[in-house]
C-alpha positions, 0 to 999 in steps of 0.5 A: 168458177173456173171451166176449161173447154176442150172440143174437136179431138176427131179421134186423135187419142193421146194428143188430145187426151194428155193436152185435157189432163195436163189442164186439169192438173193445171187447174185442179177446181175446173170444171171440164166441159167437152165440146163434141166432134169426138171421133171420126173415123180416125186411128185412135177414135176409141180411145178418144171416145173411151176416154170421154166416157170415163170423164162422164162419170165424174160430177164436175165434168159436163160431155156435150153430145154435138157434132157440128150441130148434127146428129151423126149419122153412127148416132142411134137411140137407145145406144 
C-alpha cells in the first residue's frame, strides 16, 4: 500500500491544501495520513482546519490530532 503523509500546514490554506490534493490525484489508491501542527493562529487557519475535517470523513484517510507532542493549549475535551 501506497500512503502520502502531509503535515505541518500551520494555517496556510490553499497552498497546503492544492499540494494535499494534486498527490492524491496523483496517487489515486493512497492512503492519506495528515500529521498535525494544522493551525496556529495564521490568515487562513480555518480553512485549513475546514479542510482537514472534510477528509476525516473519508475511510482512507488517517488525521493525527499532534502538535509538536503537546496538546495545544486551544485543545479541550469535549470539543
Amino acid at each position: 500500500m501506497e500512503y502520502i503523509f502531509a503535515s505541518d500546514p500551520h494555517g496556510t490554506g490553499k497552498a497546503w491544501i492544492n499540494l494535499v490534493k494534486q498527490a492524491q490525484t496523483d496517487y489515486p489508491d493512497a492512503k492519506l495520513v495528515l500529521g498535525g501542527d494544522y493551525i496556529d493562529g495564521r490568515k487562513h487557519s480555518k480553512e485549513t482546519l475546514d479542510f482537514v475535517m472534510e477528509q476525516a470523513a473519508n475511510p482512507n484517510v488517517e488525521v493525527l490530532l499532534v502538535t509538536n507532542g503537546r496538546k495545544p493549549p486551544y485543545f479541550s475535551e469535549g470539543i
